[in-house]
GUGUKE-335944 format. One line per 3 residues: number of its first residue (from 1); their letters; for each residue z, x, y of C-alpha. Coordinates in pm, 1 decimal, decimal comma. Layout:
NUM) a) Z:X:Y; ...
This chain:
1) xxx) 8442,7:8562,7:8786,1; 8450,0:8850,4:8512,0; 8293,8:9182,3:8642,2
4) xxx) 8062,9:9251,3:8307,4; 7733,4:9380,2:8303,9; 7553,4:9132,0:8461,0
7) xxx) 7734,6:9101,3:8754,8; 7735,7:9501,1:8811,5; 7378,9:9439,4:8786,1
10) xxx) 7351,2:9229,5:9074,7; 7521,7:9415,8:9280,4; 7300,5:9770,7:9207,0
13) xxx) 7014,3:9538,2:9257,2; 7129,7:9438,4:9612,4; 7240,7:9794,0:9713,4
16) xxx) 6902,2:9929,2:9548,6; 6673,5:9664,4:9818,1; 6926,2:9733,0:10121,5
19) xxx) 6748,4:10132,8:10095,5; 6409,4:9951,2:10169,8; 6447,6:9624,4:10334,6
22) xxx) 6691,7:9475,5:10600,2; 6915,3:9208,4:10417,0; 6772,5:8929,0:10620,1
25) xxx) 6420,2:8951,0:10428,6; 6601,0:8967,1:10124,0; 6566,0:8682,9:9843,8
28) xxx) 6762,0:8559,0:9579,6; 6454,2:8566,6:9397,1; 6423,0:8949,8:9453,4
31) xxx) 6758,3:9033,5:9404,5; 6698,1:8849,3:9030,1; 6391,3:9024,1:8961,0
34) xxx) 6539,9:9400,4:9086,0; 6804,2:9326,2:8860,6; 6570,4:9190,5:8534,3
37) xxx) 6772,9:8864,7:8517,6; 6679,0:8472,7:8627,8; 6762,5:8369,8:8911,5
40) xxx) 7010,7:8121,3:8737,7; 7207,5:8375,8:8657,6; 7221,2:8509,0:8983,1
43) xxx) 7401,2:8154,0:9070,8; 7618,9:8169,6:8773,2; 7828,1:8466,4:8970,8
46) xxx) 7742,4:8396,5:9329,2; 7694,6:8158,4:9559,4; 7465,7:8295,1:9769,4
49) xxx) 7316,0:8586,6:9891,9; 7571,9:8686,2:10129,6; 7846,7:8598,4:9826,8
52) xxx) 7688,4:8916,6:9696,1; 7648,9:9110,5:9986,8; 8051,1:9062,5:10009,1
55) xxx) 8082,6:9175,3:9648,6; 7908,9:9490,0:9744,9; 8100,0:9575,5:10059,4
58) xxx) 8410,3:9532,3:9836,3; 8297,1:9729,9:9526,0; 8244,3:10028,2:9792,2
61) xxx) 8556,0:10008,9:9929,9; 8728,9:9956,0:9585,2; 8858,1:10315,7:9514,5
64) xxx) 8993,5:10363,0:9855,2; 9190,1:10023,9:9866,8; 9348,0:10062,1:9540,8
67) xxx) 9451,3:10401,8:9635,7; 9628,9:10268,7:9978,8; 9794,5:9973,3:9789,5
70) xxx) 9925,6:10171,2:9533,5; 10095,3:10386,3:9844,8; 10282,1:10067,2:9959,3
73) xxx) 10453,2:10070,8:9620,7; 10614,1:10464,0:9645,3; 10921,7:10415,0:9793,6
76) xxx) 11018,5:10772,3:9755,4; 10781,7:10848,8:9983,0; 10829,1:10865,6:10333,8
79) xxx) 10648,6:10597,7:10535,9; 10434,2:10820,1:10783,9; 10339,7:11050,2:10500,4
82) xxx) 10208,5:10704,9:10323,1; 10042,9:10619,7:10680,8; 9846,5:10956,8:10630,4
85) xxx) 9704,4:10874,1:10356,6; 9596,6:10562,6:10482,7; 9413,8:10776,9:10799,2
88) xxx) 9242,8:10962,6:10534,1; 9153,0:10634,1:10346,9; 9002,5:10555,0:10692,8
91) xxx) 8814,4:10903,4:10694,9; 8734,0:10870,7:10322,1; 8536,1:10541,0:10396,4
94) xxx) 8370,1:10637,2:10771,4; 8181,6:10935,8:10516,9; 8091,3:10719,7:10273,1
97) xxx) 7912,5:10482,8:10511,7; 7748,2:10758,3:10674,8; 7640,8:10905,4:10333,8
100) xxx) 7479,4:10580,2:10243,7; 7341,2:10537,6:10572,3; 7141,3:10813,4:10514,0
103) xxx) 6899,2:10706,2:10236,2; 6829,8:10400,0:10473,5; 6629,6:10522,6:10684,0
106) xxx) 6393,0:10226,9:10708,0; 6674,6:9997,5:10809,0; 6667,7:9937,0:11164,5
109) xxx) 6915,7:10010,1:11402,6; 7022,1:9632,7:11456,5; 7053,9:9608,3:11049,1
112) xxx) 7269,9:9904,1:11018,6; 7453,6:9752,5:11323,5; 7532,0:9433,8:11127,9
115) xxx) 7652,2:9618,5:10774,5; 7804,3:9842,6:11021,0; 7997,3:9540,9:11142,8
118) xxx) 8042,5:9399,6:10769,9; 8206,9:9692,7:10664,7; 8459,6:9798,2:10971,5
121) xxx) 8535,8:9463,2:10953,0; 8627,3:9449,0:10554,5; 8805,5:9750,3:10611,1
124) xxx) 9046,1:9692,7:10885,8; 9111,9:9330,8:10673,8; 9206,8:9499,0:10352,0
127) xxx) 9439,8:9735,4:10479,8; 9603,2:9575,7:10734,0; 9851,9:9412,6:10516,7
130) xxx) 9932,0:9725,2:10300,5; 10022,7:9938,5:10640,7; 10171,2:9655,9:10723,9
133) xxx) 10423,5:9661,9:10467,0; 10432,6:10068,7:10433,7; 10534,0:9989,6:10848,8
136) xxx) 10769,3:9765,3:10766,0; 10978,0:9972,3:10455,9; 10944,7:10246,4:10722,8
139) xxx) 11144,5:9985,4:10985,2; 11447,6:9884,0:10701,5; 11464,1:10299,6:10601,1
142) xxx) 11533,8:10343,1:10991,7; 11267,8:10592,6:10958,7; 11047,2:10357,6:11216,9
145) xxx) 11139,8:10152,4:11470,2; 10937,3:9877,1:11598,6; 10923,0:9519,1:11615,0
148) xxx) 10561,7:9435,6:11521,7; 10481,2:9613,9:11237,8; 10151,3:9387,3:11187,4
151) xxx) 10009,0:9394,9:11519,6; 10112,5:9787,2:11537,5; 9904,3:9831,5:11194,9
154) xxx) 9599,3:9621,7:11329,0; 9621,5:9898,1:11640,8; 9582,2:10194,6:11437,0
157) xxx) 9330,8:10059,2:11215,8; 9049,8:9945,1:11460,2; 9159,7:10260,4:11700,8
160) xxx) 9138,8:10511,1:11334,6; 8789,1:10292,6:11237,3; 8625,8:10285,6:11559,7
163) xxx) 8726,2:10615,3:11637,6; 8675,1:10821,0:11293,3; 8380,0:10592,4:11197,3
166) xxx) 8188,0:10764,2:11571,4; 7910,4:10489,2:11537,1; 7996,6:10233,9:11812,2
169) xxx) 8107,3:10453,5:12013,3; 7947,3:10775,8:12003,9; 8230,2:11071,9:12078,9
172) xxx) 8222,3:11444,1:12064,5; 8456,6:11598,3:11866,9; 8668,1:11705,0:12176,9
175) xxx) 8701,1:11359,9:12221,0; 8763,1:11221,3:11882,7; 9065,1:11476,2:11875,3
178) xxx) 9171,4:11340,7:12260,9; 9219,2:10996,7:12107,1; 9364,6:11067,2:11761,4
181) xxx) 9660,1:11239,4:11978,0; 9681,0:11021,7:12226,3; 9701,5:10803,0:11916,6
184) xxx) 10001,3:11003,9:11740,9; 10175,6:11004,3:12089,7; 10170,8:10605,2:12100,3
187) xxx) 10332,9:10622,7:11763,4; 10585,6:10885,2:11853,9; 10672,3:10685,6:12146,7
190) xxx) 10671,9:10355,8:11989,2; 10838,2:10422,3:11704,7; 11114,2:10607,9:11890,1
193) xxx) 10997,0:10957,0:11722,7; 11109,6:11269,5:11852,5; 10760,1:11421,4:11992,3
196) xxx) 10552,1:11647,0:11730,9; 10722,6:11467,5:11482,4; 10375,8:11342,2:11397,0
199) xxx) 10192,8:11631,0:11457,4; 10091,3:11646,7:11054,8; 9828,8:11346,8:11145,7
202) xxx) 9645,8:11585,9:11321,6; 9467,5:11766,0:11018,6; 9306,6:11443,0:10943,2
């Protein structure tokens, strides 16, 4: 479906109600009104409510993907250097939450819980594949060795998500910084790196 006006509209009418109201008492019919339209039209783009709650969680996340998939396309650059970027993609996202979370505070905590959910959950999807494949150029340049490049890029996203993100599971900074280099160790080790190699991850 074409992203004109309209459907833009929808979406700022959805994110305009989540700063008052949990998304379960949230109507179609609301949605339609917040965003001066029928709720015909609302059907024309989606198919329900949480059709457009999806849209939303994607049109947040939009910059940051198209940034990390156009990494998996620069072959002239090397694979861990892409794989920063990702991290920071990670980073990028965990502040943007947290930035948004902030003009909600009527939400409850089980409602932030649940977009909480929605969006770690969008964001580990989307980029999986596009480590994935910076993991595996890294693995044919001999610059990486390992022999599950998706299940090793499904590691370092929920560990980089859960960890950076400091929601469901609360950490101090001490111990943010414990895990990200335990983290970069596991790499090192895994992907028969020489140790510091990695080191560079660390300013993330």
């Amino acid at each position: 479906m074409p992203k004109d006006t309209k459907y833009t509209k929808i979406l700022d009418a959805l994110q305009t109600l989540l700063e008052h109201k949990e998304i379960q008492h949230i109507s179609v019919s609301e949605i339609a009104r917040e965003a001066g339209m029928g709720k015909g039209s609302i059907y024309y783009y989606f198919s329900s409510k949480n059709a457009i709650w999806e849209a939303l969680v994607a049109r947040d996340y939009e910059k940051p993907l198209e940034t990390a998939k156009h990494l998996a396309n620069q072959y002239d650059i090397s694979s861990f250097t892409r794989m920063a970027m990702i991290f920071q993609a990670c980073r990028n996202s965990s502040i943007q939450f947290h930035i948004r979370k902030k003009t909600q505070s009527v939400i409850s905590a089980p409602e932030h819980a649940l977009i909480h959910q929605k969006y770690l959950n969008y964001l580990i999807s989307e980029l999986k594949p596009v480590l994935a494949e910076i993991i595996k150029q890294g693995i044919s340049k001999k610059e990486i060795h390992f022999n599950h490049p998706d299940a090793l890029a499904e590691i370092v996203l929920i560990v980089l998500s859960v960890k950076l993100d400091n929601t469901l599971i609360p950490s101090t900074y001490e111990e943010v910084e414990d895990t990200i280099s335990g983290l970069i160790e596991l790499l090192e080790k895994g992907t028969q790196n020489p140790a510091g190699s990695l080191n560079f991850l660390r300013a993330l």
